[in-house]
C-alpha positions in Angstrom: 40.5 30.2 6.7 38.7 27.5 5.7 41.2 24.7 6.5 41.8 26.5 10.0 38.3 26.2 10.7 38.0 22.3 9.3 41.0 21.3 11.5 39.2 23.3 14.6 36.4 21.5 13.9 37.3 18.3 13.4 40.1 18.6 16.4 36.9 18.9 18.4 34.6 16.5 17.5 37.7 13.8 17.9 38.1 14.9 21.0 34.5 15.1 22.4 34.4 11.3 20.7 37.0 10.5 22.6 35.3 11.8 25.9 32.3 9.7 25.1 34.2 6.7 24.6 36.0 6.8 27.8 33.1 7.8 30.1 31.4 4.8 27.9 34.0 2.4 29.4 34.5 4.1 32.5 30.6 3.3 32.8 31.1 -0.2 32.1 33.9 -0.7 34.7 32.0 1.0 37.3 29.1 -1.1 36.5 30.8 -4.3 36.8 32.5 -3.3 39.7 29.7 -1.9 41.8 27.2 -4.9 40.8 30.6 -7.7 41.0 29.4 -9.2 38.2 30.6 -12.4 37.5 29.6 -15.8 35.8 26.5 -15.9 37.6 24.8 -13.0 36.7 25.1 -11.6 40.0 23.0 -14.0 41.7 23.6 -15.7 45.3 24.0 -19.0 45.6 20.6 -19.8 46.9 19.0 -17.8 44.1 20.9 -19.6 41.1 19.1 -22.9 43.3 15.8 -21.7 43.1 16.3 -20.4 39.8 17.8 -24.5 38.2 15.1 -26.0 40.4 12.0 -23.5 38.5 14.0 -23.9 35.1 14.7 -27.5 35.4 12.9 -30.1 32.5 9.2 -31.1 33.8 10.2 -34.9 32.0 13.2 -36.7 31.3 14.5 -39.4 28.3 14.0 -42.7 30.3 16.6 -44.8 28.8 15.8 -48.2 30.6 15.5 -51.1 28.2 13.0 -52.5 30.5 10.7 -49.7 31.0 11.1 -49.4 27.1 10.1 -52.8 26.7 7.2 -52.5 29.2 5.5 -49.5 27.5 5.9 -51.2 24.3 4.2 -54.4 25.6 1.2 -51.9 26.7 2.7 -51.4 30.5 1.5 -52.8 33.7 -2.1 -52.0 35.1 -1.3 -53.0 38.3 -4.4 -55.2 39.0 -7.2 -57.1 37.6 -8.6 -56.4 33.9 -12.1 -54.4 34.4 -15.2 -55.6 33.7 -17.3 -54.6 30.6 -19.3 -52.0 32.4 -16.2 -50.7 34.2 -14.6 -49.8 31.2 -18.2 -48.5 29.4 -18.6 -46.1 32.7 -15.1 -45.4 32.5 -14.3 -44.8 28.8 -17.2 -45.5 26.5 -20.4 -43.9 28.2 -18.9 -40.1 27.8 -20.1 -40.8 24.2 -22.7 -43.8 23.7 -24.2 -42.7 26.8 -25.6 -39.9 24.5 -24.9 -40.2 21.2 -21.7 -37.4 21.1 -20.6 -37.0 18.1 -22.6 -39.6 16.1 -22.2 -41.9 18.7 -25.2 -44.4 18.9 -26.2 -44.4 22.2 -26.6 -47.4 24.5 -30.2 -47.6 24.7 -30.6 -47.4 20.5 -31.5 -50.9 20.0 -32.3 -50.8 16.6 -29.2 -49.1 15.8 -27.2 -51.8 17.5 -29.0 -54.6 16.2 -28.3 -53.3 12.3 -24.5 -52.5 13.2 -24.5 -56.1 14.9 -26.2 -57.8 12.2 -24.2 -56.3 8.7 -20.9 -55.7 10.8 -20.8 -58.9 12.8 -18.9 -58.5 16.4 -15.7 -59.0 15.2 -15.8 -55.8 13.3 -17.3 -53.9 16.1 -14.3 -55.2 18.4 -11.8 -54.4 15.8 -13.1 -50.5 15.6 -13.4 -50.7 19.4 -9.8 -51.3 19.9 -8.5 -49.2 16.8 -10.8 -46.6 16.0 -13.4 -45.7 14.2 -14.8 -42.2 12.3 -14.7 -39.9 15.5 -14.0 -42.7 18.1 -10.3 -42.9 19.0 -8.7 -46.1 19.8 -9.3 -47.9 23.1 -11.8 -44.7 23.5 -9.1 -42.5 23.9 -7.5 -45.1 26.6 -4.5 -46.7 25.6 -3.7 -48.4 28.5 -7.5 -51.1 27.9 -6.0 -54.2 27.2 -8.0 -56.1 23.9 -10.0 -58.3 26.2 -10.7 -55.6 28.0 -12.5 -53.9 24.6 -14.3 -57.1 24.0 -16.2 -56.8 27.3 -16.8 -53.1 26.5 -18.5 -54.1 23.3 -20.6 -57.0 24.9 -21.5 -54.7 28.0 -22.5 -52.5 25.1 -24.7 -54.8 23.3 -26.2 -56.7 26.3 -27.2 -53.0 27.5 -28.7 -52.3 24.3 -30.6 -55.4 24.2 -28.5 -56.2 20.4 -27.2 -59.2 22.1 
């Protein structure tokens, strides 16, 4: 009785996996069918446009030896080199205007005057242009040329009455 009732048993869980296997696929087919699914997720045309455009890279590799060569050579400004106080209002005051970060300001004379005096210009222009502590390169501008830093730093001193 025992076997009788393992083959019942085991006749009717085959066949009930069986019935879940085909309504499984039966599903899938249906699905496929009622949605006509196909290589484009189901989209339209217009809506696989939309969705390249919205998904499409915000930059792209430039590959032009010139434009490689321009960057390199610090780029084109398009006009004239600024003036000292140009490039202070511009770059430098967000700082020495008031003494962010350790900064000195401007209108510290004495403090320009010692930094002028044991540093000589030529140091000041050199951590003008490359950096210095907390002051990033160029200000944070690479695109100021070297001259460009020079009449930063003079702006700077004649302000500060160093000069």
């Amino acid at each position: 009785m025992t076997a009788n009732s393992d083959q019942t048993f085991f006749r009717a869980f085959t066949i009930v996996l069986g019935a879940l296997f085909l309504i499984t696929i039966v599903a899938i087919f249906g699905a496929r069918m009622i949605t006509n699914w196909n290589a484009n997720d189901g989209m339209r045309p217009e809506q696989l446009t939309r969705v390249k455009s919205r998904t499409e890279p915000v930059y792209a590799v430039n590959t032009d030896p010139n434009a490689t060569s321009l960057a390199a050579a610090g780029g084109d400004s398009g006009g004239e080199p600024m003036s000292g106080s140009e490039v202070y209002n511009n770059v430098c005051s967000a700082c020495h205007a008031s003494g962010v970060a350790g900064a000195p300001k401007t209108s510290d004379t004495a403090a320009w005057k010692k930094r002028l005096s044991e540093q000589g210009k030529d140091t000041l222009y050199e951590r003008a242009i490359n950096g210095y502590k907390g002051m990033p390169a160029k200000g944070g501008n690479p695109d100021l040329s070297e001259e460009e830093m020079h009449k930063a730093v003079d702006h700077i001193l004649g302000e500060s009455g160093a000069a």
